[in-house]
VEXKOL-566092 format. One record per residue (C-alpha): residue number from 0; x, y, z; chain. Coordinates in steps of 0.001 Angstrom, whole numbers, plus 500000, padded with zeros to 6 digits. Layout:
REC   nr       u       v       w  kette
REC  NUM       X       Y       Z      A
...
This chain:
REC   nr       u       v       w  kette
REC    0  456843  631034  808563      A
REC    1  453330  630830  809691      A
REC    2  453596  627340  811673      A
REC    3  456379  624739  811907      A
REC    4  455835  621361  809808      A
REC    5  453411  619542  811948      A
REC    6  455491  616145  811088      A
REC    7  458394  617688  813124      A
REC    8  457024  619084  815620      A
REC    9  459904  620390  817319      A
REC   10  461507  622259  814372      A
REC   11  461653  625751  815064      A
REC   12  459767  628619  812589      A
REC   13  461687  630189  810047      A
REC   14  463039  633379  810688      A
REC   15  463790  634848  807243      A
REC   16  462979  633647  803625      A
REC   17  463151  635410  800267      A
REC   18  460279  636133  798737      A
REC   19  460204  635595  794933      A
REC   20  457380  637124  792807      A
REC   21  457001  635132  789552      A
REC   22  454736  635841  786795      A
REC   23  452533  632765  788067      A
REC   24  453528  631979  791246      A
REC   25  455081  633384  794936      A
REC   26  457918  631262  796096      A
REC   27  459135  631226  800027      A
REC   28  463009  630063  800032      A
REC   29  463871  629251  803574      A
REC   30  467449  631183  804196      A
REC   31  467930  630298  807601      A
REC   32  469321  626803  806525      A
REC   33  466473  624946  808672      A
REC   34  465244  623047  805450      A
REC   35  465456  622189  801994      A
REC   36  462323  622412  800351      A
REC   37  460283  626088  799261      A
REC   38  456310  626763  799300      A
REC   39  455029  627664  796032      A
REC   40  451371  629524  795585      A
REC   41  449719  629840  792818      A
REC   42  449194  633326  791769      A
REC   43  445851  632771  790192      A
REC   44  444249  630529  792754      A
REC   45  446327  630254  795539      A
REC   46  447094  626836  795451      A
REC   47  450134  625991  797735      A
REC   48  452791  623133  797531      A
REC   49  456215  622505  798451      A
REC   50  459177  622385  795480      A
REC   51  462675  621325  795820      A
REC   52  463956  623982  793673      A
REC   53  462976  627326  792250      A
REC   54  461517  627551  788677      A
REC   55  463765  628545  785802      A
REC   56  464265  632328  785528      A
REC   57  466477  634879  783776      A
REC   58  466803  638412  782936      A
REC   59  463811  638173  780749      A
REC   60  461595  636849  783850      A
REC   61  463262  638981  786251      A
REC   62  461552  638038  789440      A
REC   63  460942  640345  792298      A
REC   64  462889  639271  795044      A
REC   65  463096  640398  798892      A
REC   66  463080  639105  802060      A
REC   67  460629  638284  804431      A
REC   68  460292  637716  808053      A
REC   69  456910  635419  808131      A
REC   70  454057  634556  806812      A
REC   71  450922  635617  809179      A
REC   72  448083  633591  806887      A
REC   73  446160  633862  804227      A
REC   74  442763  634706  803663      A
REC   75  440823  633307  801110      A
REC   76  438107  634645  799636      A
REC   77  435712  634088  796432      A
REC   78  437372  636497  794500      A
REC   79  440697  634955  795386      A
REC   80  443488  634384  798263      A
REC   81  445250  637065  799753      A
REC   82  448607  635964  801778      A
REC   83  449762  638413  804279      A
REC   84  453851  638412  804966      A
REC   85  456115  640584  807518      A
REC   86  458235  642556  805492      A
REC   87  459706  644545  809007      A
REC   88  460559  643325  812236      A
REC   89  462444  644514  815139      A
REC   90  463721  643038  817984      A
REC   91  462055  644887  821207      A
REC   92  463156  642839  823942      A
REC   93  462912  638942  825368      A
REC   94  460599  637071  827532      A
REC   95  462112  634014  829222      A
REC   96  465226  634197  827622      A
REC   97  463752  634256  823886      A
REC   98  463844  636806  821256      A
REC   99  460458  639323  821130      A
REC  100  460129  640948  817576      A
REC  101  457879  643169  816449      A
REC  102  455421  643521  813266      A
REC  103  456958  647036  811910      A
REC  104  455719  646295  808059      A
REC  105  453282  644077  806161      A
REC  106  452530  643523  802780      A
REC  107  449315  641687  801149      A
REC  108  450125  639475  798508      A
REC  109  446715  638677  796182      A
REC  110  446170  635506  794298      A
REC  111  442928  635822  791914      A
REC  112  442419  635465  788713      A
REC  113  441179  638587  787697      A
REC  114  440120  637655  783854      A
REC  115  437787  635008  785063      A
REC  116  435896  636768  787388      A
REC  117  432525  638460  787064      A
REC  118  432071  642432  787080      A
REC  119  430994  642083  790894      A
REC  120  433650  640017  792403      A
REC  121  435921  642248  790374      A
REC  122  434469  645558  792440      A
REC  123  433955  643454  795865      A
REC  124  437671  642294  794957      A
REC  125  438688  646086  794872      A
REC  126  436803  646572  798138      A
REC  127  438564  643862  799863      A
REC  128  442011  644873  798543      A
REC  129  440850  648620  800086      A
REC  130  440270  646476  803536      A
REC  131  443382  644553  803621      A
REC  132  445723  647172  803012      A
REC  133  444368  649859  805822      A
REC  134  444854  646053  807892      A
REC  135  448369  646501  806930      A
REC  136  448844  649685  808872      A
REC  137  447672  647494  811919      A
REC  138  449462  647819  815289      A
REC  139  450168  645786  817874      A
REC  140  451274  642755  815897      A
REC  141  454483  640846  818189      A
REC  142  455491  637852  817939      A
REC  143  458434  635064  818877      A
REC  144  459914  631921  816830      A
REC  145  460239  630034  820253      A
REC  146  458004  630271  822710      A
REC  147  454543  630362  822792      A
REC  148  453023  633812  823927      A
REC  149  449833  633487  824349      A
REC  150  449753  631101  827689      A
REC  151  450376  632953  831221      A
REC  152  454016  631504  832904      A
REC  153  451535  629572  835314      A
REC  154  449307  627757  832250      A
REC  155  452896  626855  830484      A
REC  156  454555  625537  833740      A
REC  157  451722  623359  834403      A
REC  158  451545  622114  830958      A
REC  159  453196  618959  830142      A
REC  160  456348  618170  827914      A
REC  161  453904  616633  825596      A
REC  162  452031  619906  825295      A
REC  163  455441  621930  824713      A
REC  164  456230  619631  822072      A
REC  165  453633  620462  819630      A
REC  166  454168  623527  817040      A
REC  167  453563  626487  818487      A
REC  168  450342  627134  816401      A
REC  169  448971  624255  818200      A
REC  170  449491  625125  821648      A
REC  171  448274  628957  821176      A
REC  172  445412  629907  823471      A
REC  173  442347  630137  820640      A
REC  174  441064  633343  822740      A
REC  175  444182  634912  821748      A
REC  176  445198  633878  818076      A
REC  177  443979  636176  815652      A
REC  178  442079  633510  813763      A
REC  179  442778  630582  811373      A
REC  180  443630  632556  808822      A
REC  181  446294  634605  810981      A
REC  182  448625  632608  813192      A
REC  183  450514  635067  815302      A
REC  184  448675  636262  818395      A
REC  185  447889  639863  818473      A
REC  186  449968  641047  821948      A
REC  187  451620  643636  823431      A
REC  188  455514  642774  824857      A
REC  189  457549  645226  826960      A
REC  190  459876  645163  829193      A
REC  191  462661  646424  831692      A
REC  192  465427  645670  833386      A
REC  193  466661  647759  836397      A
REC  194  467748  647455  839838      A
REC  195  466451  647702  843228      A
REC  196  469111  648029  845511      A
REC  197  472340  646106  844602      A
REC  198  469936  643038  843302      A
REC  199  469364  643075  839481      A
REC  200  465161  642945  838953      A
REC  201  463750  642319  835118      A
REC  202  460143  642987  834635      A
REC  203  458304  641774  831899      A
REC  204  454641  643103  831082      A
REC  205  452199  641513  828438      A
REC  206  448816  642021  827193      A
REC  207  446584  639391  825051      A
REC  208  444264  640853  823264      A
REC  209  441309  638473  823033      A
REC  210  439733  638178  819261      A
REC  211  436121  636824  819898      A
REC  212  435064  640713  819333      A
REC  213  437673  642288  818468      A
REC  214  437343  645712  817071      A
REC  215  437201  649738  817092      A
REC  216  436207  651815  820386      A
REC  217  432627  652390  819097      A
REC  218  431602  649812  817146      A
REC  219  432418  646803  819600      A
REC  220  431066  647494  823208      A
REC  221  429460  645414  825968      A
REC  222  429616  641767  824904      A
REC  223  427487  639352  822244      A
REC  224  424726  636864  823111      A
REC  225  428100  633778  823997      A
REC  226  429790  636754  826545      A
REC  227  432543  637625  825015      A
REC  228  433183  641145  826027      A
REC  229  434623  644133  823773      A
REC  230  438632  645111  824714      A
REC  231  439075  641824  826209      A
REC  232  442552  642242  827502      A
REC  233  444345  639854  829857      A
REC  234  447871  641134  831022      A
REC  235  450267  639044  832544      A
REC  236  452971  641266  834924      A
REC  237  456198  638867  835031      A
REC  238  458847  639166  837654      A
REC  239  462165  637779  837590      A
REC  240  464689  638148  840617      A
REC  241  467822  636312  842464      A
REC  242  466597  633148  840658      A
REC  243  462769  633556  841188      A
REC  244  460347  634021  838530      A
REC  245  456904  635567  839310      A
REC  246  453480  636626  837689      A
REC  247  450429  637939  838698      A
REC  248  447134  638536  835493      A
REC  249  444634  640342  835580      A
REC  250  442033  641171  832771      A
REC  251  440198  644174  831759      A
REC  252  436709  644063  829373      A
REC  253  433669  646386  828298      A
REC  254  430681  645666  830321      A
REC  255  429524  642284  829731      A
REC  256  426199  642170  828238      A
REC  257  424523  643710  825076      A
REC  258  424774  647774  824837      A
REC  259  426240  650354  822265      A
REC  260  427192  653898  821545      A
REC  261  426705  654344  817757      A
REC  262  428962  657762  816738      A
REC  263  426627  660389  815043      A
REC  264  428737  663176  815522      A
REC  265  428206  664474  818684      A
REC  266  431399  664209  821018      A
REC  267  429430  661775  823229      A
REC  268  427263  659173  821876      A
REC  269  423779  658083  823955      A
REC  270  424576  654765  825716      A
REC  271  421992  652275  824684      A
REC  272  421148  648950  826558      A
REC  273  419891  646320  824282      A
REC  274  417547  642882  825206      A
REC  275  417824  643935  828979      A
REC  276  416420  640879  829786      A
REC  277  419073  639178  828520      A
REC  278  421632  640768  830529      A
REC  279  422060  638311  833691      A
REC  280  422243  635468  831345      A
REC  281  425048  637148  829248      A
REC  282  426983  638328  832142      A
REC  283  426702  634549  834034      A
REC  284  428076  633659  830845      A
REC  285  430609  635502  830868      A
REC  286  431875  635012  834502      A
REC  287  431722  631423  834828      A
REC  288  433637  631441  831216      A
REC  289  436399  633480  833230      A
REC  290  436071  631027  836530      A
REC  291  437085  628021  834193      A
REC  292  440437  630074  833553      A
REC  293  441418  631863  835969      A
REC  294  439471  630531  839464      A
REC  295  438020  633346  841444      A
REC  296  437021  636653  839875      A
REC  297  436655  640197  841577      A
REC  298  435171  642509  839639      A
REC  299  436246  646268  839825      A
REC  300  433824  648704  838084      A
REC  301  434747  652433  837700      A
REC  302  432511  654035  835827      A
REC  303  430433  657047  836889      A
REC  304  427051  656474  838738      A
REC  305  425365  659413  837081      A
REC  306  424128  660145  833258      A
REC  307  424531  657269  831015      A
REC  308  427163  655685  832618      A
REC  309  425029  655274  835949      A
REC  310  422724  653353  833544      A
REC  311  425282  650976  832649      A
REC  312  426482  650554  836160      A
REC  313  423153  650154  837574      A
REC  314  422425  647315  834969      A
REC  315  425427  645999  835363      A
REC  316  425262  645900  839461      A
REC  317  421343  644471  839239      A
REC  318  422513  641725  836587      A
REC  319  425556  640556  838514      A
REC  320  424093  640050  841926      A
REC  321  422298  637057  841462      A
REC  322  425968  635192  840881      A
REC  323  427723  636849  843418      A
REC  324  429404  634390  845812      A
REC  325  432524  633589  847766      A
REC  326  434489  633463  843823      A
REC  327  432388  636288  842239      A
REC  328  432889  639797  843903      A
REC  329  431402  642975  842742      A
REC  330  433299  646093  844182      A
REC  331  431896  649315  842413      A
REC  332  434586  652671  842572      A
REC  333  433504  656048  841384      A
REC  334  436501  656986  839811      A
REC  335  435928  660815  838784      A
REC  336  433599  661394  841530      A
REC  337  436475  660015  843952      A
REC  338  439563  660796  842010      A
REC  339  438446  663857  839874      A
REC  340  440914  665158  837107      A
REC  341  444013  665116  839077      A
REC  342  443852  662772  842755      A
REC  343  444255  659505  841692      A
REC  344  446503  659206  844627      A
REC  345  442948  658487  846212      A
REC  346  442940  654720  844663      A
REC  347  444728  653458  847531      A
REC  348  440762  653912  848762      A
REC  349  440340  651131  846041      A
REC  350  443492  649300  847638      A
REC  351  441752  649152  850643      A
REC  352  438690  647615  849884      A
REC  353  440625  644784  847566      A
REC  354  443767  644246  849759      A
REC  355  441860  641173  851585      A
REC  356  441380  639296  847721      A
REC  357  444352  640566  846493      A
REC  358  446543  638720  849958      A
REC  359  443872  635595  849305      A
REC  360  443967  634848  845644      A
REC  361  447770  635681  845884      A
REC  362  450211  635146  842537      A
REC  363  452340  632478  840676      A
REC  364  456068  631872  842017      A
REC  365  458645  629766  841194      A
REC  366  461551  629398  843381      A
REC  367  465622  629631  841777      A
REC  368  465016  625242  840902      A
REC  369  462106  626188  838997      A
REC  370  459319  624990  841771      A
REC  371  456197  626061  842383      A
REC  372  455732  627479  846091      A
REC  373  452653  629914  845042      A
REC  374  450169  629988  842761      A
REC  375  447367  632456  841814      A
REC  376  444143  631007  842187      A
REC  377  442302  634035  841634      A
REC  378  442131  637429  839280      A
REC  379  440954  641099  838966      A
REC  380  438868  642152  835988      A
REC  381  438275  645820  835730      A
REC  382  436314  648157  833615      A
REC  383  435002  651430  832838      A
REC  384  433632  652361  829925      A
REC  385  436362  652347  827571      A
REC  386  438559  649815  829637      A
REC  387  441614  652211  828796      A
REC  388  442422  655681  830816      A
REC  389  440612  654974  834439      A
REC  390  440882  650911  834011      A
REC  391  444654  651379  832836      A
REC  392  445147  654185  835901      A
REC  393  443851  651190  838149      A
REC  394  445822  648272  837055      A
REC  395  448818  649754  837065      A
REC  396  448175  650355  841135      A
REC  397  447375  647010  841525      A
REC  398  450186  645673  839558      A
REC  399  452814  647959  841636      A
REC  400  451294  646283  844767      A
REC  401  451355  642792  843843      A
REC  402  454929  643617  842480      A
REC  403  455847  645078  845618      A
REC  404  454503  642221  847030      A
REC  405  456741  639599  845669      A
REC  406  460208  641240  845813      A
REC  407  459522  641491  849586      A
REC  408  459068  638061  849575      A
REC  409  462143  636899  847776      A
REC  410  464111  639632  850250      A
REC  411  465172  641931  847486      A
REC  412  462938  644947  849704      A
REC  413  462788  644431  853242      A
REC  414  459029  643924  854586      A
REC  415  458400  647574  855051      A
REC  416  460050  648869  851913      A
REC  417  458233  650414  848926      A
REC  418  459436  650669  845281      A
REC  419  458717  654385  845423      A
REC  420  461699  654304  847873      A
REC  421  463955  653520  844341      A
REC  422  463344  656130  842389      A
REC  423  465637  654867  839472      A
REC  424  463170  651553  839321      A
REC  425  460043  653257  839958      A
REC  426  460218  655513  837327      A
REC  427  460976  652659  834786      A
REC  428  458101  650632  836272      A
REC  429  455506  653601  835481      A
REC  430  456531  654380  832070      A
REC  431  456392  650160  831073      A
REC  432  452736  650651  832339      A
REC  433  452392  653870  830619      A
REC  434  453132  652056  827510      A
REC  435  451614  649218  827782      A
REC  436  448323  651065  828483      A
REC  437  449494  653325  825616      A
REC  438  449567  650028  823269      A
REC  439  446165  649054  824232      A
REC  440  444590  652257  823433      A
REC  441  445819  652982  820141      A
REC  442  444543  649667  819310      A
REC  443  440863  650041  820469      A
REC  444  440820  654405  820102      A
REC  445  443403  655415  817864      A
REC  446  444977  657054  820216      A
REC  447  447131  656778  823725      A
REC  448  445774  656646  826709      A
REC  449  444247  659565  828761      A
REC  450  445426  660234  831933      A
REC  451  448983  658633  831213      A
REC  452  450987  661204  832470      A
REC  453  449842  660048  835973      A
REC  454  450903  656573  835623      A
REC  455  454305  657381  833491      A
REC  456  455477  659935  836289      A
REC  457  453080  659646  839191      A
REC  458  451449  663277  838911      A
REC  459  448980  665201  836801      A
REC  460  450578  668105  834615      A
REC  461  449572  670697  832218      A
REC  462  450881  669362  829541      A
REC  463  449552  666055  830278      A
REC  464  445891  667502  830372      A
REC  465  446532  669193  827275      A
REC  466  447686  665986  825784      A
REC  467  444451  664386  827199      A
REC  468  442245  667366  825398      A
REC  469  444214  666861  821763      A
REC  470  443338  663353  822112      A
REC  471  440244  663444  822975      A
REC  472  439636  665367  819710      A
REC  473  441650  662990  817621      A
REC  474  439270  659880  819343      A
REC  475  436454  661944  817846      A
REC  476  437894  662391  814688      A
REC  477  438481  658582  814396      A
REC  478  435619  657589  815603      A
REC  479  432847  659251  813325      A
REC  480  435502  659536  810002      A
REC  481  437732  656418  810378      A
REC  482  436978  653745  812745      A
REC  483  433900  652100  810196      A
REC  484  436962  651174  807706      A
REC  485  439319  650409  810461      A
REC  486  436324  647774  811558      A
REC  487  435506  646099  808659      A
REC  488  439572  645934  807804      A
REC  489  439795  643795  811485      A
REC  490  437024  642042  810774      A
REC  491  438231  640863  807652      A
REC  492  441051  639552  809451      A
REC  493  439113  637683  811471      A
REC  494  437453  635541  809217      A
REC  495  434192  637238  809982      A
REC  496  433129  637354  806101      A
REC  497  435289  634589  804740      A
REC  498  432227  631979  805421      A
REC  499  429308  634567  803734      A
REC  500  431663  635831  800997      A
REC  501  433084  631977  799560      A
REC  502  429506  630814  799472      A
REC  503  427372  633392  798092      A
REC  504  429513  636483  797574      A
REC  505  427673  638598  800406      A
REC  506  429069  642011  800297      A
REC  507  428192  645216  801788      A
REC  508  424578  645948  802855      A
REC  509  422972  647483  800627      A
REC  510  422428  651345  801236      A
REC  511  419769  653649  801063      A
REC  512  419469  656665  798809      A
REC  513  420682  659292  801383      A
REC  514  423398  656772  802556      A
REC  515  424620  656366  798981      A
REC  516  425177  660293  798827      A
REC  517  425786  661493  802161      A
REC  518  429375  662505  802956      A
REC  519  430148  664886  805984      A
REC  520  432802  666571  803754      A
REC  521  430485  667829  800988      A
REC  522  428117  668467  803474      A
REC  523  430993  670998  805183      A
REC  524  431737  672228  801927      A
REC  525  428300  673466  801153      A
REC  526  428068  675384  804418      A
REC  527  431651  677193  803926      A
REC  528  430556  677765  800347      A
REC  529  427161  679123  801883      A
REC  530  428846  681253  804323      A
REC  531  431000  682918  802072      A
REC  532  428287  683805  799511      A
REC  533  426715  685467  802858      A
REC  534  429097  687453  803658      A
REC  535  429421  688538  800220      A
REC  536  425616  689412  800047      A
REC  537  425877  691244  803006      A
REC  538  428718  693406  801863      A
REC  539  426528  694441  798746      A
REC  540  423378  695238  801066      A
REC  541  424095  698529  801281      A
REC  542  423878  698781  797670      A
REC  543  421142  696820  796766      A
REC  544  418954  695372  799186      A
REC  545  418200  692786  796927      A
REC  546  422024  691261  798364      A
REC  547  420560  691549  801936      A
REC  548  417412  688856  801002      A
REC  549  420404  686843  798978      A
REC  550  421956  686806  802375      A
REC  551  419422  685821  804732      A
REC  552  418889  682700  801701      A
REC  553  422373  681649  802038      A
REC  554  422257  682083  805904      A
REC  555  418909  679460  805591      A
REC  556  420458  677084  803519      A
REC  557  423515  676789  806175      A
REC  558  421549  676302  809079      A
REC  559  419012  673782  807007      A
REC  560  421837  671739  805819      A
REC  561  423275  672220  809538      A
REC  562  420446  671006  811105      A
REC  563  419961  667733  808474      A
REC  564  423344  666874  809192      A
REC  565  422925  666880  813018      A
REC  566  419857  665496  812472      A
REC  567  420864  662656  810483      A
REC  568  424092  662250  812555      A
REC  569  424994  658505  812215      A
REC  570  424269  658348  808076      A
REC  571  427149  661123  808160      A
REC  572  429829  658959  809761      A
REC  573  432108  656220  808256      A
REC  574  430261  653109  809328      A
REC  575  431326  649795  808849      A
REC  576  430303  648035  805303      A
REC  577  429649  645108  806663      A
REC  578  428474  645426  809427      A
REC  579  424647  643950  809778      A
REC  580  424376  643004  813386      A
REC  581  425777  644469  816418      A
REC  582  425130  641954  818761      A
C-alpha cells in the first residue's frame, strides 16, 4: 500500500489488495499473504483503522469488489477525504535487480458526508471532485515495492544499513515525493539492455521530477522567492557492465529567479521579469541549495541572446556572476544561433568548452565487489527556456560522453572506440533518451519533445519537423484551453490548498464580471455566426442594398469582438482557479 507498517520496518509494501466498497466503509484486504489484518475508512469521514476481518455482507449488501495495486494517499479536505488507489500497473522494466511498475490507471475514492454539508462545500466539493479526476489522467506516475527510487546509486551506497532499514516512505528524498498526501515519487524509469561487442551492457535512465513547483509549461516558470526552480528535473544515467555499476546526474531547471509568460492567446507569450532586484538573491539561493547536493555546479544556458529570451539570459548572466567561483561555472551556448533547425552535430562546440569539468567532476563507479573507486563530485544543470527540446538535445550529448566514458574504462570499448561504432547499441541508447525526454515533456507541455527525431536517430527529417510543427500547435492548444485545470488538478495534489481549504474553506478567487462570462468558444461562435450572416447579406446586395449595410454591420461586429478578444487575451484562456500568486 502507501507505506510499510512503521513497527516493521523491513516488511515489504503490498503488492495487490481487494478493494471492497461497502455502503459505509472502503476495506483494503491484503492478498499477497504479507499480513493478517485490513484498513477500514470510513466513507463519511474518512476515518481509518485496521480490522481483523471483513464486515458481514450478503447478496443484499453486495459489495463492490476489485483489486488494487496501491494506495498513493489521501487528501483531505473540508468537504471530506478523497483516497487515491492504482487500479493499473505494468511492469516496464527493473532497476538494480527490482521490479519497475508503472501507474497505467487511478481511481479517486471520496469520503464526505454529503447531507451534512453546507450549499458551498457541496459546490467547492463538486469542484474538487472536477480536479481530482483530470489528476487521474496524470502521467508519469512509477513506482517499486523494494527499493527506494528517489536517491541517486551514489546517495544509497553511501547511506548506512540503518538508513536502508527504514520504510521506504521514510528514506524518500522530500524534493522528490509528491507530497504527504501522495507517497510514491513522481519519476520517469526506462531502460535497455544491449550489447557492445561480445560484453552484455544494461543501461538504466531515470528522471526525478522535483515537486517544490511543480506544474504546467506556462504557469510555473523561473523559480519562487526559496529558489526552487520550475521543471526541476534531476536524471540519473546508470551503467551496469562485466560486474561494474556506474552513474553519472545531471539536472535541468527554468531559470532560477522570479519571471513568467502568462498565455493570452498569442503563440508566444511576452517574457516578464518580476522583483529584478531580487534576482541574485534567488539565484544564490538556488545554487548553493544545489552545492549541498551535488558539490560543484556548471551551469549550461541555451537560450537565445536576442528578443525576450536575450532578456532572460542577460539577467540571468548579470545575477549569477557575483557567485561564480572555482564550484559555480556559467557557460552560455546559443543553441539556434549555433545549431539552427537541423546542425546539432555542432554541440560537440559545447563538448569542447565542458570536456575539462566534465574529466574533473568525473562520475560514480563501483567495481564487480561493490567498491567505490570513483565518485562524482560535481554536476551539469542545463536550461533553456522550456528545459525540454534544446536542454533534452544537450543532455543526451553529455550523457553519451560520460557513458562512453565509463565503458572505456571498464575495457568493454578500447580507449579510442566510440558507441557510434555499434550501431545495434547506439540506436537503443538514442531512442531511451528520446523517451525519456519524451516523458518529461508531456509532463510539463502536453506534448513530446521537439527536436526528438535528432536524438532518437541522430538526424533531422521531414517528418520529424513536421512532427515538431503539429506539436507546437497542440502546446498552444494546451496551454491557453487546458493547462489552468491541469494546474490547479497538480496543485491539488500537492497539498497546496489542503491548509487554506480545512481552515476556512478558501476556494477559487473570486472573478470579475467579464471573467465570469468570457469563454473563447462563444466568443468563436459569434464570429462564425457573424461571418455567415455576412456572406449572406452580401449575396442579397444586389437586390437590396439595404443587405450590403447589413453586411458591413456583421463584418463590424466580427472584427469588434475580434479585436476584444485579442485585446483581452489572458481573461479568454483557462487559467488556474486557484491560483492567487505566481511567485
Amino acid at each position: 500500500m502507501g507505506g510499510a507498517n512503521e513497527s516493521s520496518p523491513s516488511s515489504k509494501l503490498h503488492t495487490r489488495l481487494r478493494l471492497w466498497e461497502f455502503p459505509d466503509r472502503y476495506v483494503f484486504e491484503p492478498i499477497d499473504g504479507l499480513a493478517d489484518l485490513y484498513l477500514s475508512a470510513n466513507r463519511s469521514d474518512g476515518s481509518m483503522n485496521l480490522v481483523e476481518e471483513l464486515p458481514p455482507h450478503d447478496s443484499s449488501t453486495n459489495p463492490k469488489c476489485q483489486t488494487v495495486y496501491g494506495v498513493i494517499g489521501v487528501l483531505k479536505l473540508a468537504v471530506g477525504s478523497y483516497f487515491l488507489v492504482i487500479t493499473g500497473r505494468d511492469c516496464v522494466g527493473s532497476y538494480l535487480g527490482h521490479a519497475i511498475f508503472k501507474v497505467t490507471g487511478l481511481k479517486v475514492l471520496p469520503c464526505s458526508n454529503s447531507r451534512s454539508t453546507s450549499g458551498n462545500q457541496s459546490k467547492m466539493e463538486t469542484e474538487f471532485s472536477e480536479l481530482l479526476h483530470a489528476a487521474e489522467k496524470t502521467i508519469g506516475l512509477y513506482f517499486s515495492y523494494d527499493i527506494n527510487l528517489t536517491l541517486t546509486l551514489q546517495r544509497l551506497h553511501n547511506l548506512g544499513d540503518e538508513f536502508k532499514s527504514l520504510p521506504l516512505w521514510r528514506q524518500a528524498e522530500p524534493r522528490f515525493l509528491w507530497n504527504s498526501y501522495l507517497l510514491e515519487p513522481l519519476i520517469e524509469n526506462k531502460n535497455i539492455h544491449a550489447e557492445v561487442g561480445s560484453e552484455k551492457v544494461n543501461v538504466t535512465l531515470i528522471a526525478r521530477r522535483c515537486t517544490r513547483r511543480i506544474g504546467t509549461r506556462m504557469w510555473r516558470r523561473g523559480a519562487d522567492p526559496e529558489g526552487y526552480a520550475a521543471n526541476f528535473v534531476e536524471s540519473e544515467q546508470i551503467m551496469e557492465s562485466k560486474g561494474f555499476t556506474a552513474s553519472y546526474v545531471q539536472v535541468r531547471g527554468s531559470i532560477p529567479f522570479l519571471w513568467e509568460q502568462i498565455v493570452d492567446l498569442t503563440y508566444k507569450p511576452s517574457f516578464d521579469i518580476v522583483r529584478q532586484e531580487e534576482a541574485p538573491r534567488i539565484l544564490e539561493r538556488h545554487f548553493h541549495d544545489l552545492q549541498k547536493k551535488y558539490g560543484a555546479v556548471l551551469a549550461v544556458d541555451l537560450v537565445n541572446t536576442h528578443g525576450g529570451e536575450g532578456r532572460l539570459h542577460d539577467r540571468y548572466a548579470k545575477s549569477i556572476e557575483p557567485i561564480l567561483s572555482e564550484d559555480i561555472r556559467y557557460v552560455h551556448f546559443d543553441f539556434h544561433r549555433i545549431c539552427g533547425h537541423i546542425h546539432f552535430e555542432r554541440l560537440s562546440q559545447l563538448y569542447d568548452q565542458i570536456e575539462d569539468y566534465l574529466k574533473k567532476h568525473r562520475y560514480f563507479l563501483l567495481n564487480d565487489k561493490g567498491e567505490k573507486i570513483e565518485e562524482q563530485t560535481g554536476t551539469i544543470r542545463t536550461n533553456c527556456v522550456d528545459c525540454l527540446d534544446r536542454t533534452n538535445v544537450t543532455q543526451s550529448m553529455i550523457g553519451g560522453k560520460i557513458l562512453e566514458n565509463q565503458l572505456q574504462r571498464i575495457g568493454v570499448l578500447s580507449v579510442n572506440d566510440t558507441i557510434s561504432n555499434h550501431p545495434a547499441f547506439d540506436a537503443k541508447y538514442k531512442v531511451l533518451w528520446a523517451n525519456h525526454g519524451d516523458s518529461i515533456s508531456t509532463q510539463y507541455s502536453g506534448t513530446p519533445a521537439l527536436k526528438g527525431d535528432f536524438v532518437r536517430y541522430g538526424k533531422r527529417s521531414t517528418q520529424g519537423i513536421l512532427n515538431d510543427l503539429w506539436n507546437s500547435l497542440a502546446r498552444y492548444y494546451l496551454n491557453n484551453f487546458a493547462d489552468g485545470t491541469k494546474q490547479d488538478a497538480m496543485d491539488l495534489l500537492q497539498g497546496h490548498y489542503t491548509t487554506s481549504v480545512s481552515r476556512d474553506m478558501a476556494g477559487p478567487s473570486k472573478a470579475g464580471l467579464l471573467e465570469n462570462y468570457a469563454s473563447f468558444r462563444l466568443a468563436f461562435a459569434l464570429v462564425m455566426g457573424a461571418l455567415m450572416f455576412m456572406m449572406m447579406s452580401l449575396r442579397q446586395a444586389r437586390n437590396d442594398v439595404r443587405h450590403l449595410v447589413l453586411s458591413l454591420l456583421w463584418a463590424g461586429l466580427c472584427i469588434g469582438i475580434s479585436h476584444f478578444v485579442r485585446a483581452n487575451g489572458r481573461v479568454f484562456t483557462n487559467r488556474p482557479r486557484f491560483y492567487q500568486s505566481r511567485h
